[in-house]
TORROLUM-488231 format. One line per 3 residues: number of its first residue (from 1); for each residue y, z, x of N, C-alpha, C. Coordinates in steps of 0.2 Angstrom, whole numbers, always signed. Atoms other than C-alpha are relative to their C-alpha. Example, Ala and Ser with C-alpha at 12.3 -4.5 7.8 and 13.67 -1.06 7.14 Angstrom:
<atoms>
1> -6/+0/+4/-22/+39/+62/+6/+0/+4 | -6/-1/-4/-5/+36/+68/+5/+3/-4
</atoms>
This chain:
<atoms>
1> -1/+5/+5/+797/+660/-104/+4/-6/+3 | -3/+5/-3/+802/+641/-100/+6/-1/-5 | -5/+3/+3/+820/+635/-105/-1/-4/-6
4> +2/+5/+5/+812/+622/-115/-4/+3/-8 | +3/-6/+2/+803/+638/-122/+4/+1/-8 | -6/-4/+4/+820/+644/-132/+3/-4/-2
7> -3/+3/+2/+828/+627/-135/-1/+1/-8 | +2/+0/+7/+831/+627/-154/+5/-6/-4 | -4/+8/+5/+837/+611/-166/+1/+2/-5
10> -2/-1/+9/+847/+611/-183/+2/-8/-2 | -2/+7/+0/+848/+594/-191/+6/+1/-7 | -5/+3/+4/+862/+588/-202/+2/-7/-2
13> -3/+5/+3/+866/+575/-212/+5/-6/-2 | -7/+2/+1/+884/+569/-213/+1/-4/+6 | +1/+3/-4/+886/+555/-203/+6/-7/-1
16> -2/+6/+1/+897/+539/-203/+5/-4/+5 | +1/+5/-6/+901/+523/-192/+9/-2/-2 | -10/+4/+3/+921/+516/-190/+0/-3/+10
19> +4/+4/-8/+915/+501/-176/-5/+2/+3 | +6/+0/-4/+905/+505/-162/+0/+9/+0 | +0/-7/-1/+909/+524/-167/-4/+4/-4
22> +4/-2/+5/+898/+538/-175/+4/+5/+0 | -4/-7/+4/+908/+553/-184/-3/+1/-2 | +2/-2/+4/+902/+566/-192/+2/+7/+1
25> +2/-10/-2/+896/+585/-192/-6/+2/+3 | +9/-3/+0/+881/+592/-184/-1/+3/+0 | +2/-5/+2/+881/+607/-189/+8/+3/-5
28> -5/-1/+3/+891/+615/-202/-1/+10/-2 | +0/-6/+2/+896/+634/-206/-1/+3/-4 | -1/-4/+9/+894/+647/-219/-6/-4/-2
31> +6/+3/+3/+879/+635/-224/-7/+5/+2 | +5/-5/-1/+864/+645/-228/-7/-5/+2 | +3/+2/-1/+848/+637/-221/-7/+3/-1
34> +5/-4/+1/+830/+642/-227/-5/-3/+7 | +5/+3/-6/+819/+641/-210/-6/+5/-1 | +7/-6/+3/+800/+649/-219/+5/+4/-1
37> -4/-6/+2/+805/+665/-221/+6/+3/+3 | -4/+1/-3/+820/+666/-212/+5/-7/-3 | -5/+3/+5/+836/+662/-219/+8/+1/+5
40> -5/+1/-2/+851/+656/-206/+6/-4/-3 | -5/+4/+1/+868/+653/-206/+4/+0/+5 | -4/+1/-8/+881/+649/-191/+6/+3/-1
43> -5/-2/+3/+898/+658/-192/+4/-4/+6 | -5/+3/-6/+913/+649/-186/+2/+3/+6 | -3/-2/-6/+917/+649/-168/-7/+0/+5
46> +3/-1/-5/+901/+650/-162/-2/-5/+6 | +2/+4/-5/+901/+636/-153/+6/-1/+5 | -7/+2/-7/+918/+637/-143/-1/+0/+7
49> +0/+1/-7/+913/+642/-127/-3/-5/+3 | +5/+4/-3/+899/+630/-125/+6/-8/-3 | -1/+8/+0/+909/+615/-129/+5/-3/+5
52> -4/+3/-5/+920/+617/-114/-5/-3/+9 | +2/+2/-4/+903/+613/-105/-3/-8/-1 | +3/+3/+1/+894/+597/-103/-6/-3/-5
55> +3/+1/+7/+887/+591/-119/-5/-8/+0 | +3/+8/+2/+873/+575/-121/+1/+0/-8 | +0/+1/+5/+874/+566/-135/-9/-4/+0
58> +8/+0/-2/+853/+560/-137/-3/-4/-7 | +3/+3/+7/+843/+548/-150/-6/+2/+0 | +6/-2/+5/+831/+557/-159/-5/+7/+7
61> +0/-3/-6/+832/+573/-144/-5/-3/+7 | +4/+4/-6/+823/+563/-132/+5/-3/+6 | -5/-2/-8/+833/+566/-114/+0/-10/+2
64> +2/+4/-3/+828/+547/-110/+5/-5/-4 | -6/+4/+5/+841/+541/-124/+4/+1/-1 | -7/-1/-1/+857/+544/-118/+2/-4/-4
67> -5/+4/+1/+870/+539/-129/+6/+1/+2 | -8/-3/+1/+886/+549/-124/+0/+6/+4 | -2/-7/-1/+891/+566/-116/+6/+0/+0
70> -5/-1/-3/+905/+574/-114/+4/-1/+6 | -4/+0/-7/+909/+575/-96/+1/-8/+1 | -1/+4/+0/+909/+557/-98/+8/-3/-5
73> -5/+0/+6/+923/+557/-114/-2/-6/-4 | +3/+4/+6/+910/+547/-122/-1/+3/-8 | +1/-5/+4/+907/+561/-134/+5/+5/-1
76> -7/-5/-1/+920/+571/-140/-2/+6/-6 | +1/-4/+2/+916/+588/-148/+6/+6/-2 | -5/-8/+2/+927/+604/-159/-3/+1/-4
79> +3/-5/+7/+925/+615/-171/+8/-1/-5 | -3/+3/+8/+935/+613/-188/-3/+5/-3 | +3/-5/+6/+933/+626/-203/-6/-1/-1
82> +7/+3/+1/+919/+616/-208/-7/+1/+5 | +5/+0/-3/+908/+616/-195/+3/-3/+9 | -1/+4/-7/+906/+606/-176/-1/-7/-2
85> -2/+6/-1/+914/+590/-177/-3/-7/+6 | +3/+5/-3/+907/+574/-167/+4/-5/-2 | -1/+5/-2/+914/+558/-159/-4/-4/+3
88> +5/+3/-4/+903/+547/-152/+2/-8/+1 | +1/+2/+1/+906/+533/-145/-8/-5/+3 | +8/+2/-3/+889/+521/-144/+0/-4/+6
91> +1/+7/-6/+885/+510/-128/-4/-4/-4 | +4/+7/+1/+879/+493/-127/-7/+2/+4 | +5/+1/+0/+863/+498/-125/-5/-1/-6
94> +3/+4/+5/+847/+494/-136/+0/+9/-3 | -1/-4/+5/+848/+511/-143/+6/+3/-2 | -9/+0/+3/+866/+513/-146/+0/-6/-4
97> +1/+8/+5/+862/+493/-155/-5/+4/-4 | +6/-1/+5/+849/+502/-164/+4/+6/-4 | -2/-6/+5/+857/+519/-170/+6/-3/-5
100> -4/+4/+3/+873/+506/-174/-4/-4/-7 | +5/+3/+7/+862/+495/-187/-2/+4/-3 | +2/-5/+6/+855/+511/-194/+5/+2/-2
103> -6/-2/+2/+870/+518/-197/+4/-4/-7 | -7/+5/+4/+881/+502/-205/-8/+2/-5 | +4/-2/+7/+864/+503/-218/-1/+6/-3
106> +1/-7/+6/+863/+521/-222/-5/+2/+1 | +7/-2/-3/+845/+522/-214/+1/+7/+5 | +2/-6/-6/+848/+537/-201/+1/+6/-5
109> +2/-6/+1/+840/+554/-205/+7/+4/-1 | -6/-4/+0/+854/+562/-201/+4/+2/+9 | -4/-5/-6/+864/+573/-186/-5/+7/+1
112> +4/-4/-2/+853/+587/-176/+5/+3/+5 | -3/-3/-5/+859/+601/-162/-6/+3/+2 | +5/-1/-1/+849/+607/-149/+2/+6/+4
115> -5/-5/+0/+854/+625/-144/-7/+6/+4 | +4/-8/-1/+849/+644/-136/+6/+3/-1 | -4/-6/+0/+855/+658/-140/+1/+8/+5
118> -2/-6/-9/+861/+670/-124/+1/+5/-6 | +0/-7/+2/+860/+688/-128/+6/+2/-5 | -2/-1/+5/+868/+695/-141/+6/-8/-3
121> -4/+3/+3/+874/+680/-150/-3/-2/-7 | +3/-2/+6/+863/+683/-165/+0/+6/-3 | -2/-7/+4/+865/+696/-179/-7/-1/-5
124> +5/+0/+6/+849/+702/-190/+1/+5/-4 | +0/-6/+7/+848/+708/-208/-4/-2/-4 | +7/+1/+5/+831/+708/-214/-2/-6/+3
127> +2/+4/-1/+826/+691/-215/+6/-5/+3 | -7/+5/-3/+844/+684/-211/+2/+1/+5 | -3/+3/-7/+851/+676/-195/+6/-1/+0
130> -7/+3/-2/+867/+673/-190/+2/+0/+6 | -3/-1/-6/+872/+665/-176/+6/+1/-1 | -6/-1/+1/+887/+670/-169/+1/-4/+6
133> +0/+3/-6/+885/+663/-151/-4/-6/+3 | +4/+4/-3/+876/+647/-145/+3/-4/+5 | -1/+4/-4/+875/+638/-131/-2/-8/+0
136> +2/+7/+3/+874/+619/-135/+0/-4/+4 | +2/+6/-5/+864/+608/-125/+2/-6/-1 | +0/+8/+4/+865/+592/-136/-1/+0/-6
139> +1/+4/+7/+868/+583/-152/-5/-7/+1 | +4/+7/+2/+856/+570/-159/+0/-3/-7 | +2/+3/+4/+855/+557/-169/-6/+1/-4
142> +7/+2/+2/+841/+557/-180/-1/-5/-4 | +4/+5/+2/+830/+542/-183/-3/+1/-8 | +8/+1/+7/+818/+546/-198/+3/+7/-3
145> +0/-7/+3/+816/+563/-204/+2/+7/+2 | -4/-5/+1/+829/+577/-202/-8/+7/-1 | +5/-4/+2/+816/+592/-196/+4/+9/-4
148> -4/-7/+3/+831/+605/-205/-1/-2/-6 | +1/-9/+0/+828/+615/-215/-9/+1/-2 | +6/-2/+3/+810/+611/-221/-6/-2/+2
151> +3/-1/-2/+799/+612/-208/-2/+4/+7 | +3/-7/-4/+790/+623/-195/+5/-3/+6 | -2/+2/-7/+801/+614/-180/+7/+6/+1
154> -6/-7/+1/+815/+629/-184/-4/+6/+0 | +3/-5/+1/+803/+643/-185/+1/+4/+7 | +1/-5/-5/+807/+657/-175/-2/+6/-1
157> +0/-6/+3/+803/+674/-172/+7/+4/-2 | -7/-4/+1/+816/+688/-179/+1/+5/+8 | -2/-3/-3/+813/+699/-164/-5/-2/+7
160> +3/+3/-7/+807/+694/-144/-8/+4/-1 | +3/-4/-2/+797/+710/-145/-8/-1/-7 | +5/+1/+5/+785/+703/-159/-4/-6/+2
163> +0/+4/-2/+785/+686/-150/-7/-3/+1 | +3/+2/+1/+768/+683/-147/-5/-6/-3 | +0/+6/+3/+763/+673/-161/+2/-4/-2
166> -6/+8/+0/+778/+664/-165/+1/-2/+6 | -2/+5/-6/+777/+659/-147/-5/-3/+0 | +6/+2/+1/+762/+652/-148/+0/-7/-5
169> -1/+6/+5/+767/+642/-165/+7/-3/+4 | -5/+6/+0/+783/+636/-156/-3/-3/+8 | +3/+7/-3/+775/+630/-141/-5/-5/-1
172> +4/+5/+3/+763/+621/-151/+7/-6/-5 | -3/+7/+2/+778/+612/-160/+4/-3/+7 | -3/+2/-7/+787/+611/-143/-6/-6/+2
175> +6/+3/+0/+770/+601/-140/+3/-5/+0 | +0/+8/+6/+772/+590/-154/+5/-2/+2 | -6/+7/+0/+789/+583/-151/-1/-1/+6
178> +1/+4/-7/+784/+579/-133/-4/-4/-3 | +9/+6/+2/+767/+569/-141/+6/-4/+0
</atoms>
C-alpha cells in the first residue's frame, strides 16, 4: 500500500484572522465525528510526538500551496485541552492574498489535518474509533467545503484485514482529490 494510500483528513471549522495571521483549531478532542458508519473521536495527546516533526501548512491539501511549516516557524503548532491549536502565519503570496480575504469575510470552509495512523495508535469498539496516536503530515485550509464529517473522503475500513473493498473506495476518493 502507497503512503498516499493511508493519508487520512479531518476538517474543522474554527478559524480566525488577527493581521496577516490565521488562528484556530484543526482538530478538536473528545469530539465525536460520524464518518458512514464509523463514529471517531481523537483523545488528547495524540498529536505530541508528531508535532516535534516538520509540519506543512497547505491550501485546500494541495502540496503545491505552501503556506507555512513548522521547520520554518511560519506555523506554529500545540495541543490545549481543547484540541491542536494553529498559528499560521500567511505569506505574500496569491494564495496566502486569497486565503487572507476569505478569511476577513468569513467565506473559508474551514481548518482540515492530514494524517496516518502508525501501528497501534487506534483503539476499536464496535463501530467506534479512537485515535490515540497520529502522525501529522499537514494542516489545511479549507477553501469551499469542509469534507468532515459528511462525506465518503473520511471513510475508512475498521480493520486492514477486511481491506479490500474500502481500499478500493478510498483509492477512488484518493483519485478524486487529485482530479
Amino acid at each position: 500500500m502507497s503512503a498516499a494510500a493511508s493519508l487520512e483528513r479531518r476538517t474543522f471549522s474554527e478559524v480566525r484572522t488577527a493581521g496577516r495571521r490565521l488562528e484556530g483549531y484543526a482538530a478538536t478532542f473528545g469530539s465525536k465525528a460520524a464518518l458512514g458508519s464509523i463514529v471517531e473521536t481523537i483523545k488528547p495527546g495524540a498529536f505530541g510526538p508528531a508535532l516535534a516533526g516538520d509540519v506543512l501548512a497547505l491550501l485546500d491539501h494541495d502540496a503545491s500551496k505552501v503556506l507555512g511549516r513548522t521547520r520554518s516557524g511560519s506555523l506554529r503548532l500545540a495541543e490545549d485541552a481543547k484540541g491542536l491549536t494553529f498559528s499560521l502565519d500567511l505569506p505574500d503570496t496569491q494564495a496566502g492574498r486569497d486565503v487572507l480575504a476569505l478569511a476577513e469575510r468569513g467565506d473559508l470552509g474551514g481548518m482540515s489535518f492530514g494524517f496516518m495512523v502508525p501501528k497501534g495508535g487506534e483503539e476499536w469498539d464496535g463501530d467506534n474509533r479512537t485515535l490515540l496516536k497520529v502522525d501529522l503530515k499537514e494542516i489545511s485550509v479549507v477553501s469551499a467545503w469542509p469534507a468532515y464529517p459528511d462525506t465518503t473522503l473520511a471513510l475508512r475500513s475498521r480493520q486492514q484485514a477486511r481491506s479490500a473493498r474500502v481500499e478500493l473506495l478510498r483509492e477512488i476518493t484518493l483519485a478524486e482529490l487529485r482530479a
